[in-house]
N, C-alpha and C positions, 0 to 999 in steps of 0.2 A: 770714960774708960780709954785710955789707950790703946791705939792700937797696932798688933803686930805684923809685920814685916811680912809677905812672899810672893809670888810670882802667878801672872797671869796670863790665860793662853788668850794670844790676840793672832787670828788663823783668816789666812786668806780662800775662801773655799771658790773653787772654779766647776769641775765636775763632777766629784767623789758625791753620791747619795745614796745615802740606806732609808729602809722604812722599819720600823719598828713592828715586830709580830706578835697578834695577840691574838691567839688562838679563842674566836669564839665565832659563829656564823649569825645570818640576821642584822647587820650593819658596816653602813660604809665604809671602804679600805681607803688607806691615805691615799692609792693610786688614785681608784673613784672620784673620789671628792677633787685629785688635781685636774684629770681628765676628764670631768662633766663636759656636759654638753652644752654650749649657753647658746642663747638664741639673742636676736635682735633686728634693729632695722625692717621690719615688716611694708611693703608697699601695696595697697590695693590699685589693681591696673582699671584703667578709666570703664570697662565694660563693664568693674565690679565681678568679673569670672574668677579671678585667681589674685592670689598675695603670693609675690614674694619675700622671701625674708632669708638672712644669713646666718648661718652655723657657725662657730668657732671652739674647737678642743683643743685643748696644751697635748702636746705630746713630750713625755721625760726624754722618751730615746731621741727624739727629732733637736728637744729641746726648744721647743717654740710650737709658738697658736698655729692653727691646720684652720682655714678659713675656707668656705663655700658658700656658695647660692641657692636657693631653692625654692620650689614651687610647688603650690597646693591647691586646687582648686577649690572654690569657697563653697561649695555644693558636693552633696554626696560622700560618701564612704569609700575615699580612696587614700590610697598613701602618696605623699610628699616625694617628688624627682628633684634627685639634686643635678642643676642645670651649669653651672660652671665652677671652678675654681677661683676663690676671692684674694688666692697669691700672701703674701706675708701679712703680719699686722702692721699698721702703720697706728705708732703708742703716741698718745700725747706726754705732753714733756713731763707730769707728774709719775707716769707710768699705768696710764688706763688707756682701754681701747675705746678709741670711738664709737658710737652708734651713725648710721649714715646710711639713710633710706633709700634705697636707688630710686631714680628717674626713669618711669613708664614711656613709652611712645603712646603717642596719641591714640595708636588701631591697636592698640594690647598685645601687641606681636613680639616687642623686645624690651627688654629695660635697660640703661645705662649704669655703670659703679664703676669708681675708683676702685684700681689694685695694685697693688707694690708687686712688681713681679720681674724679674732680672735687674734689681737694683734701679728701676724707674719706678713714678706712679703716674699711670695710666689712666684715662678712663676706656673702659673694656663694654662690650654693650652682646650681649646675649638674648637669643632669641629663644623659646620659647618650645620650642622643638630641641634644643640642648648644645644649639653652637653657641661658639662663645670667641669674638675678634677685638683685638685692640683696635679701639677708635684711630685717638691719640698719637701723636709722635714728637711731642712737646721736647726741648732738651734742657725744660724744667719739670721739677715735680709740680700735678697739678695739686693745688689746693682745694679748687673747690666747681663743683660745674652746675649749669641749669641748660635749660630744651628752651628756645622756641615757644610761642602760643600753638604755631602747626607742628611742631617735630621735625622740621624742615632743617635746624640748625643746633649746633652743639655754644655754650658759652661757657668759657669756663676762665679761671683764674691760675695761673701760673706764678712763682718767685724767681728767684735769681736760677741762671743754670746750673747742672750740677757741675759741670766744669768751672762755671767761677766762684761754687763754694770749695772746689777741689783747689784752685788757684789760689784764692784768697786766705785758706786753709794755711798753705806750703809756704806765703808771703808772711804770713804770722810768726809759722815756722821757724822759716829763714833768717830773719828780719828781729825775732823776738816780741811778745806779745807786752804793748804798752797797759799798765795795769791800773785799767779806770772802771766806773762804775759799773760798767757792764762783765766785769769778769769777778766768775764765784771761784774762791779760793780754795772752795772746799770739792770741786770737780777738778781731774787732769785736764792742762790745759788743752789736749787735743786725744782724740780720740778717746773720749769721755763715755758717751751713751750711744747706742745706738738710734740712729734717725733715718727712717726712711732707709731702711736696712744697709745701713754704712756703718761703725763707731766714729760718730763724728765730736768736732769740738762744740760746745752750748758757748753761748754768751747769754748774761740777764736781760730781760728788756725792759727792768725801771719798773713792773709792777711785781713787788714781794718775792718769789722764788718761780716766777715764770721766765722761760729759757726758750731761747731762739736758734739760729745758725750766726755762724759769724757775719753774714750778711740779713741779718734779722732785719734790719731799718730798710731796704731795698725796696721801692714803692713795686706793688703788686699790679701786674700786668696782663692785660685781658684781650681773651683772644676769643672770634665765634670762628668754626668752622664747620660748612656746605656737609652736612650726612651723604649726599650723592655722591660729588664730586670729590669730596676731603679736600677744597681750600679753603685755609685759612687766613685770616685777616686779621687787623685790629680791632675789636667792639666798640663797637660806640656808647655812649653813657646810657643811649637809652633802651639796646638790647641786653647791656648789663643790669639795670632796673629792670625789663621786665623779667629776668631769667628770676630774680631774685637773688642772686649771691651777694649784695650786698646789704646788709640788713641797714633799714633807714637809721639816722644820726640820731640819737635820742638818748641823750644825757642822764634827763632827766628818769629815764628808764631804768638805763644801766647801771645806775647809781641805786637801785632798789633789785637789780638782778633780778628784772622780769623777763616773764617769758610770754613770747605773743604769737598768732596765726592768722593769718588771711584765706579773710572768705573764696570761694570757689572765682567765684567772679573779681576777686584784690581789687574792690572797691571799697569795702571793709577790714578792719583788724579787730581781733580781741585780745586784749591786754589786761595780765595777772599780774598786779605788783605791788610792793607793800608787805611789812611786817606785823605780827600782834595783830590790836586792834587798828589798824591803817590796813590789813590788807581790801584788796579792791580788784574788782572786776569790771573790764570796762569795754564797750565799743567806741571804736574811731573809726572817722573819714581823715586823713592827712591829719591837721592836728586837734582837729572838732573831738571833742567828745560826745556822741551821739546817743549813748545811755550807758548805763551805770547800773550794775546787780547789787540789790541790797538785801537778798535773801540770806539768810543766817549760812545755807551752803556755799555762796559766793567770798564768807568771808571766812574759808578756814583754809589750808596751805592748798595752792593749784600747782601742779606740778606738770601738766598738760593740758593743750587744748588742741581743739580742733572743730570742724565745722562739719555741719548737717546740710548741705545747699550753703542759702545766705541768710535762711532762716532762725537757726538754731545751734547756739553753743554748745559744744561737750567738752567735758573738762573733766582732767582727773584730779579726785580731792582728796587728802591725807586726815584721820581721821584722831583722835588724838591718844590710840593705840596703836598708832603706825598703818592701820588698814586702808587700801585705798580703795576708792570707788567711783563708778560714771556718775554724773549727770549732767543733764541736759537744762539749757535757759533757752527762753526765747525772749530778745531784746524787745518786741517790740509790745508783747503783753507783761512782762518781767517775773511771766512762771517759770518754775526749777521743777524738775522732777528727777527722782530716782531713778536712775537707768540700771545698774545693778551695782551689788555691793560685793567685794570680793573677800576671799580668806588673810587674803595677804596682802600681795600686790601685783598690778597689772603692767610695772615695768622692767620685768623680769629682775629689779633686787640686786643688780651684781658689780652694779657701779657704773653702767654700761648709758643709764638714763634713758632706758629705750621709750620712746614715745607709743599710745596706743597709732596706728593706721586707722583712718575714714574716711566714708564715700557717705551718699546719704539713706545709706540702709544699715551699715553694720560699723564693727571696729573690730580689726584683729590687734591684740594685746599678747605679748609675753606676762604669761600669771605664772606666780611663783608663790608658795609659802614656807615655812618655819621646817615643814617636812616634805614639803612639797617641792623637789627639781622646778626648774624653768622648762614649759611648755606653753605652744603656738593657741592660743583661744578664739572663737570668732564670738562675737555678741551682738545680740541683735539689738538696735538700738530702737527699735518698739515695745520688746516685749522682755527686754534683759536675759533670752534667753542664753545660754553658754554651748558652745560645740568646741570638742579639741578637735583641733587640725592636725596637730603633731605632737609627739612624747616622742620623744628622743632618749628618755633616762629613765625610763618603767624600770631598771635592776636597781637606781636609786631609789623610783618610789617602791620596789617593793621592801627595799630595805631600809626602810626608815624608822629613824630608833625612837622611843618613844618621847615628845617634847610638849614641856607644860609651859602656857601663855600665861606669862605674871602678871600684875597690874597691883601696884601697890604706894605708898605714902608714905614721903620719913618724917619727920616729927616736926618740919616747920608744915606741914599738907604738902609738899610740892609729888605732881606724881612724876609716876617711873614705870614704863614699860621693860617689857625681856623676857625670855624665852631661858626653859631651863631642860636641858637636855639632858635626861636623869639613864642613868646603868637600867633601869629596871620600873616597869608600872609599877609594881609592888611596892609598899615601904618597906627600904631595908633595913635588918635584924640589927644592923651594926650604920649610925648615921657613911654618909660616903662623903671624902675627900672635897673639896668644890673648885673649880677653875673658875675664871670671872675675865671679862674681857670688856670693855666699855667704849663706848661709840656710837656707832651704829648697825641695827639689827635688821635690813630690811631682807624681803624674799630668803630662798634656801639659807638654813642655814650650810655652812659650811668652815671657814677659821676666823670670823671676827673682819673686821674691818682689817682691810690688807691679806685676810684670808693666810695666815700663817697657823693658827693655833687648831686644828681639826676638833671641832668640838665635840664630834658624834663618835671619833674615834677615840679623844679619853674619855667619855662615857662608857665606851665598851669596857673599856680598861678600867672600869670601877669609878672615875672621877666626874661626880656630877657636872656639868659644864654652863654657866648662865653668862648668855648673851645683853647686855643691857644698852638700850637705846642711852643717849647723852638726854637728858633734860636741862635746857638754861637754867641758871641760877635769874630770881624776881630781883636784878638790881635795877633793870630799865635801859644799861646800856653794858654792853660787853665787857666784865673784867675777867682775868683770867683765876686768879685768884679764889673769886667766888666760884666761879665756873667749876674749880676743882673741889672746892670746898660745897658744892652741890653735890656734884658726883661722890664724895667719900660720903655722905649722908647717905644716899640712896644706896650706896653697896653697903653701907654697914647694915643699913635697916631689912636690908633682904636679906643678909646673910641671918641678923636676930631671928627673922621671920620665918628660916628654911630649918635653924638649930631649932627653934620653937616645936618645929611641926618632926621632928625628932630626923629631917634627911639628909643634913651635913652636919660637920664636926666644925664646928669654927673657928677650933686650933691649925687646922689643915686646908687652909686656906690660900690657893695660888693665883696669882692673877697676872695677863699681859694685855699688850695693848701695843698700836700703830698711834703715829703722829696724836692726834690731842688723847686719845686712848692708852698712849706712853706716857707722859706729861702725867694724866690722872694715877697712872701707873707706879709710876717716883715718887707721887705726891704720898699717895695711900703707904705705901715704902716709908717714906720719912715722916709722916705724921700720924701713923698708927703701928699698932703692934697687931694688926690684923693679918698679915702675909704671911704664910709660911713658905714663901717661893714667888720670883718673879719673873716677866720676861719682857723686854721691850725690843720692839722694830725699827726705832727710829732717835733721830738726834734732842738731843735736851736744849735749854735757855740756859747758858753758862758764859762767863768771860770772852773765853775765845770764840764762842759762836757770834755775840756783841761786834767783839774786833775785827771777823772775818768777814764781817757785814756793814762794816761800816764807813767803809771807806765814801768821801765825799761825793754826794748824788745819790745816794742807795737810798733807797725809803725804808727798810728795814729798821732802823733806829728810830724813826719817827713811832715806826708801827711797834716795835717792841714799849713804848714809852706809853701811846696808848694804850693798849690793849693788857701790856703787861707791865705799867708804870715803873719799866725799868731805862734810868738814864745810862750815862755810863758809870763804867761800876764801883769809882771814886763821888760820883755824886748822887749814888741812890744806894748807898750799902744797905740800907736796911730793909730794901724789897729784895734785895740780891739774895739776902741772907737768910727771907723767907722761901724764896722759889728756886735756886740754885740747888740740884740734886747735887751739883762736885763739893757746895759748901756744907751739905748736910750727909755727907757720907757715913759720917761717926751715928748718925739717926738710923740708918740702913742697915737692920738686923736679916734682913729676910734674902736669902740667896738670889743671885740675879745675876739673870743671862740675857747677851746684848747683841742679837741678831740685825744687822744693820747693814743698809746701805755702803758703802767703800766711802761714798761722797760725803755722807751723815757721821761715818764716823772721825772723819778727818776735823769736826767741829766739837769733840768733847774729850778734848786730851786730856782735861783738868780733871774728869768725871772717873775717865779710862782710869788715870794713873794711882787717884787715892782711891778709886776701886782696889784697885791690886796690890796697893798697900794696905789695905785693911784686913780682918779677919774675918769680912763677910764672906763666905762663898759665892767665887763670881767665874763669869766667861766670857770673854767678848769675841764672834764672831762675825768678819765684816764681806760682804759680799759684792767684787770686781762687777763695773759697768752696768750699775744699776739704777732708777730713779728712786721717787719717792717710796711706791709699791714694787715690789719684785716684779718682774714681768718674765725672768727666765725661769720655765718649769721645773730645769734641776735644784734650783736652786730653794723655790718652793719649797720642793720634795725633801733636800736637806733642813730647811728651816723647820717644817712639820715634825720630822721625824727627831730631828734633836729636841725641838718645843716635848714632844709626848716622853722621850727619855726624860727630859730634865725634870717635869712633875713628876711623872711617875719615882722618880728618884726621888725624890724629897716630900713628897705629900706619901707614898707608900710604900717606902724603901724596896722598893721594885728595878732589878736591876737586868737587863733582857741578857740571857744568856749567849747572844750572836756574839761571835771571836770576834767578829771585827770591832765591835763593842769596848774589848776589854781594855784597852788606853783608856779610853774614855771614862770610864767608870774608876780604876785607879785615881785618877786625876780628880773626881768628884767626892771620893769613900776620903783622898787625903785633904781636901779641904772641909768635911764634917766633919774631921779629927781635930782641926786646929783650930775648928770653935770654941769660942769660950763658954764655958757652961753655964746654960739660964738663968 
């Protein structure tokens, strides 16, 4: 079919946000859901008397995370004192926040943290009665710190200063920037993202879409400094090993992206690493391997440990409904035991990777579920008993909409988790609408991986909403291809299974999706007539993304060739031609709106332009100074609330009567006119 000619709105949104209103009570408001509560970093102080642990809420009006510290004593029925200010977020270059456990003093009287606070990062050290002093006076940001065996001494890690990325900055400036591997084409080349609360220039560092400063190559410089006295010196190698910031050299590790803990005494390690059938649990001495778990629990995903004394492993294990739970090994009789098992999960879910905290009686964990907020837990590692410490979001849990745990198998057997957050316990009279999101579904729900699509809020608004974990496709090694060609199996077969059971319509069928959750997005777009609406977060595999990447030294083309056996695009037309959403646009019947990054959209011009030449109905909105995940709250709050118009538009010709609205919907009623008729 041909198609016709017209124009498309490609909008730079900075601070304009509306929310969408849907008068019903009994479930979360877009506000809510932006400005939860999340917890993280938990630390048990040496006596075992008190955890503390950090808060973080978005604020719209502030426009940015509100960070704090806090303390809870592990006994009794008391409420949680918040003891200092945690100062800005300091984001990693993808656009997530850190987790980062503060460091206890020996006598439990204070603890040490990094905090971005007047345009430095510090470390700040808070006692316990609620002062709170910059250590620090570094005229670098610190990267990273550890204590002393006595507490006697501060070690920490410092980069280049901020005067010489400010210098080096203005020399690029001046000078003009030479354009070699290290420079992404698809970021301004200066004042790009914000770092360490500046909008600074990134440059690549050679591994896939990791970004640095322009002095990213700068060897890291380390410093201890006297807690008494505050002088500081150069460290030596070996108060830099025992602080631990350096994690030992292990290739062969990192190459399987394990993750490992030392005993109380760091005479020992436990080391989780391995895929499939290869995963493995292990004790070391330096590079001995001293015993090996071969209990059927040792070999399913670990996604934490930690130590009991030097006795006894715990570890957190993923279960293969996404549920995680403790247990405990002991190397040297090579029992497991169940420590407890949780509803959800014990690392608060939010992308945060918060570790449980222990000593050798308990573990405090951020637990989260499906309808469950993130809250502080303590568990007793005897008796699996649970105690909350803290709830912070009781008005979320009281208002938690009703959500049913899926578990099901599409026609080759491969399973599929996800969660489906329905209008209503009831079955409704009339099937309801469905939105579909793919990825990943751990703890609270809230909008999908990248947190754009509020799932609980078009639920209210009548649009069932199922979250779906990603399942590998059985090839044995990564293609993309399959990968996607999994994912469209398991959504088709859920959606049969939800029309079966008479609670969606499977004509009204919407779905979005971030990074590989977009990609399944296009896919399900172009090779099914399943969509009746779509929405993506993030940049596609197209020509100019290829070229924009590939300039000589980039591993990006090595990486797209295997993963997605695309050469370049004279020498592999025929994979191009399967996975290229710009080459498959005349496939793309189902409306599609392109919420994205500034950076990401500078990489799918090809996609953009026969978008808007087509007669699908589309939108493409790109959002200034952002990374991979949105990180600015308004901006959020804009993505949310268009995501909820745009279904709501087209899955139930629901149009919100707010004036401010009215361009918006003109613009949307004349691209359903100029459809062509089914």
């Amino acid at each position: 079919m041909v198609r016709r000619r017209r124009s498309i709105a490609v909008r730079l949104c900075a601070v304009a946000w509306t929310f969408t209103a849907i008068p019903a009570a009994g479930s979360p408001s877009q506000r809510s859901l932006i400005e939860i509560v999340d917890l993280s970093s938990p630390a048990i102080s040496p006596d075992g008397q008190l955890v503390a642990y950090r808060q973080n809420q978005a604020s719209i009006e502030r426009n940015r995370q509100e960070l704090s510290w806090w303390l809870r004593p592990l006994a009794g029925k008391v409420r949680p004192r918040r003891i200092a200010g945690g100062g800005e977020a300091i984001w990693q270059d993808y656009g997530g926040l850190r987790a980062e456990a503060p460091r206890w003093a020996p006598d439990s009287r204070s603890f040490f943290y990094r905090a971005l606070i007047d345009g430095q990062v510090q470390v700040w050290r808070a006692t316990i009665d609620g002062k709170a002093a910059q250590v620090t006076h570094d005229d670098a940001d610190i990267e990273t710190f550890g204590l002393s065996g006595d507490g006697a001494r501060l070690i920490y890690a410092a980069g280049p200063t901020r005067e010489a990325l400010i210098r080096a900055e203005r020399r690029q400036y001046d000078l003009g920037v030479r354009i070699d591997p290290h420079v992404d084409p698809s970021q301004s080349l200066f004042a790009a993202i914000e770092v360490n609360g500046r909008l600074s220039a990134q440059r690549l560092t050679g591994q896939w879409f990791d970004h640095g400063t322009v002095l990213w190559d700068t060897p890291r410089r380390y410093f201890t400094q006297d807690l008494a006295s505050g002088e500081v010196r150069v460290a030596t190698e070996t108060e830099v090993a025992a602080a631990g910031i350096i994690p030992p050299a292990k290739p062969e590790l990192l190459a399987h992206a394990a993750i490992s803990a030392r005993s109380a005494g760091e005479d020992l390690e436990a080391v989780a690493l391995g895929e499939g059938p290869d995963r493995r649990l292990e004790i070391r001495r330096g590079a001995t391997i001293i015993a090996t778990c071969t209990a059927p629990a040792c070999r399913v995903r670990v996604v934490a440990l930690g130590w009991r004394g030097d006795r006894e492993v715990i570890f957190t294990a993923v279960d293969p409904r996404r549920r995680q739970s403790l247990w405990a090994w002991r190397p040297a009789s090579g029992e497991t035991r169940l420590v407890t098992a949780a509803e959800g999960v014990l690392d608060g879910g939010d992308g945060l990777g918060a570790p449980c905290a222990f000593d050798a009686k308990q573990a405090v964990c951020v637990a989260a579920a499906a309808s469950v907020p993130p809250n502080l837990v303590r568990i007793d590692l005897a008796t699996g008993r649970h105690t909350v410490l803290a709830e912070p979001n009781l008005d979320l849990k009281r208002e938690a909409p009703s959500v049913e745990a899926l578990f099901w198998q599409d026609s080759s057997g491969r399973s599929f988790t996800g969660f489906l957050v329905r209008p209503d316990k009831a079955p409704p009279s009339r099937p309801w609408p469905l939105f579909v999101t793919y990825y990943v579904c751990d703890g609270y729900l809230r909008g999908g991986t990248g947190d754009e699509w509020p799932l609980a809020v078009l639920a209210q608004a009548g649009i069932a909403a199922l979250c779906i974990t990603k399942t590998p496709a059985a090839t044995g090694t990564y293609d993309a291809a399959s990968e996607y060609a999994a994912g469209q199996a398991g959504i088709e077969s859920i959606i049969d299974q939800l029309a079966a059971r008479g609670l969606v319509d499977p004509r009204k069928v919407g779905m979005g999706g971030l990074s590989f959750g977009s990609e399944v997005t296009t896919w399900m777009a172009m090779r099914t007539g399943r969509l009746a609406a779509a929405s993506i977060a993030s940049t596609q595999v197209e020509a100019a993304y290829y070229w924009a990447q590939g300039v000589a030294g980039r591993d990006t083309p090595e990486a797209l060739r295997r993963v997605w056996g695309l050469g370049p695009p004279g020498e592999t037309p025929e994979t191009w031609a399967k996975l290229s959403p710009a080459l498959n646009v005349d496939r793309i019947q189902a409306p599609m709106l392109v919420q994205i990054p500034e950076q990401e959209y500078r990489m799918i011009p090809e996609f953009v332009a026969k978008l808007s030449r087509s007669t699908t109905p589309s939108e493409v909105w790109a959002f200034p100074n952002e990374p991979h995940v949105l990180v600015q709250p308004r901006h959020r709050a804009a993505a949310y609330a268009r995501n909820v118009d745009w279904f709501r538009f087209w899955l139930q010709g629901y149009e919100d009567p707010d004036p401010a609205k009215a361009e918006q919907y003109k613009r949307w009623r004349s691209m359903a006119a100029r459809r062509p008729a089914p």
